[in-house]
C-alpha positions as MATLAB code, in Angstrom:
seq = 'XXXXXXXXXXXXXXXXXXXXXXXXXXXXXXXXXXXXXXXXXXXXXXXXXXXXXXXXXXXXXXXXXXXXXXXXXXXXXXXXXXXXXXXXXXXXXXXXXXXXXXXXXXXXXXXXXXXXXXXX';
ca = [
     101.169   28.767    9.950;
      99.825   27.781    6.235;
      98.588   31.580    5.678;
     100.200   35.046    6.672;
      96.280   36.268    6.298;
      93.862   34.713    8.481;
      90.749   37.078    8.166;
      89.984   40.035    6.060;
      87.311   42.583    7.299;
      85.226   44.513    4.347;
      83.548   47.656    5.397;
      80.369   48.066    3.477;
      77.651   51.480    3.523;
      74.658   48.993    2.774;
      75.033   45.120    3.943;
      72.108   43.773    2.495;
      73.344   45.229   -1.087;
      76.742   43.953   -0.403;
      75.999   40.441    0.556;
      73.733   40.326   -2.877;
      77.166   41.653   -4.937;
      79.320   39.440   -3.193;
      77.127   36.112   -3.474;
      76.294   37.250   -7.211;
      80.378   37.670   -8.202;
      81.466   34.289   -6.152;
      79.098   32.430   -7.044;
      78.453   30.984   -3.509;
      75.936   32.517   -0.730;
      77.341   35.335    1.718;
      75.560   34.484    5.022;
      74.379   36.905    7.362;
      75.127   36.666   10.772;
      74.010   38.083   13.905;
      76.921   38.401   16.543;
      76.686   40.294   19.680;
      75.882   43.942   18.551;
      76.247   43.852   14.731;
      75.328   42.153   12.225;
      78.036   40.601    9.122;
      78.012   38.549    6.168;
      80.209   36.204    6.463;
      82.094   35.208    3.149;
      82.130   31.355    2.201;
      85.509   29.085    3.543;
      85.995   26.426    5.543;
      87.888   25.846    9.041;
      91.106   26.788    9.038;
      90.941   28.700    5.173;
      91.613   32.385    4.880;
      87.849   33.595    5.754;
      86.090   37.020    5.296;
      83.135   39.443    6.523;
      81.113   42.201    5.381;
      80.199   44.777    7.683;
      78.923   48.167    8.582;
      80.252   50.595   10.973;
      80.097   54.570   12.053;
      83.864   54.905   12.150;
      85.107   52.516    8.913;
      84.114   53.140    5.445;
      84.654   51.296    1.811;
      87.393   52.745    0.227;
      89.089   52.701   -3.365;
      92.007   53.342   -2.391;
      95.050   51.166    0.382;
      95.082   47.328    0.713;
      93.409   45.726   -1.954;
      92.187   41.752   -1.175;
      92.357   38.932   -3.598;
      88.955   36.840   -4.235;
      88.884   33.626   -5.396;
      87.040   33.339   -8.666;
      89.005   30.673   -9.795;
      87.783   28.891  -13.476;
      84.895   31.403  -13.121;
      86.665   34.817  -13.662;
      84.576   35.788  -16.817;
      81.499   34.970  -14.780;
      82.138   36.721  -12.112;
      82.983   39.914  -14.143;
      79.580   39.911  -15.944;
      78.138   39.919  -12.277;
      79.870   42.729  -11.588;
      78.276   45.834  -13.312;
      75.153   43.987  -13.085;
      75.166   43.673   -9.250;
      76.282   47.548   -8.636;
      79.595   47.175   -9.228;
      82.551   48.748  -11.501;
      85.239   46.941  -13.537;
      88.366   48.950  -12.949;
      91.014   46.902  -14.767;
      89.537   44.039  -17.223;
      90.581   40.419  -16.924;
      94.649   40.571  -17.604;
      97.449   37.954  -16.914;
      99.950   38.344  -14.020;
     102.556   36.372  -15.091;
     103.332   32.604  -13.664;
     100.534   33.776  -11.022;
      97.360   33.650  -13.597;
      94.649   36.755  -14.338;
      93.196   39.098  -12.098;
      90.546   41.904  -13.129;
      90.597   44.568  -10.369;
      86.199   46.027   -9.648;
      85.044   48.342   -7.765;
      82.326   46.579   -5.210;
      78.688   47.975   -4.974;
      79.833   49.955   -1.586;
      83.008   51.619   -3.336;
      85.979   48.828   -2.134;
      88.797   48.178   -4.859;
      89.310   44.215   -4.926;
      90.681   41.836   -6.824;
      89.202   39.179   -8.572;
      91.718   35.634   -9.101;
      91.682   32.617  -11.319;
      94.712   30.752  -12.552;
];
């Protein structure tokens, strides 16, 4: 197994909003999906990469608070950060170095999830 995470699920309030935010602070399109009674957007990665959705749902909400995910905004971080506040979104903890392991900033997303963004 090349990952211990294989898929990360990201509740959102409004998808349409979310997929914007998302696209806007990775810099790649989110794509929305239809699947069998919901709708997603599906994060950008390729078979067999760590992949992720955005969705809605009656009984999961966004949440600042437990497991925080790790985006990839690698050699783009400061780019991604100015996308933040101007898609709907909150920086929590600017751009800062984590040792051997790079920067991260830690945002707030336009639905309310803490995440991480990464760049070595």
């Amino acid at each position: 197994m090349a990952n211990q995470i294989v898929w990360c699920d990201i509740p959102v309030l409004d998808l349409d909003r979310a997929i914007k935010f998302y696209s806007a602070v990775l810099g790649q399109d989110v794509k929305k999906q239809e699947f069998p009674g919901t709708t997603m957007g599906i994060l950008a990665h390729n078979d067999g990469e760590v992949g992720a959705c955005l969705f809605t749902s009656a009984d999961e909400k966004p949440t600042e608070r437990g497991t925080m995910v790790y985006l990839n905004a690698n050699g783009r971080l400061d780019e991604a950060l100015s996308a933040v506040t101007r898609n709907g979104g909150k920086i929590v903890q600017p751009k800062h170095q984590i040792g051997a392991f790079g920067f991260r900033a830690i945002v707030l997303d336009s639905e309310g999830n803490r995440v991480a963004l990464h760049s070595d």
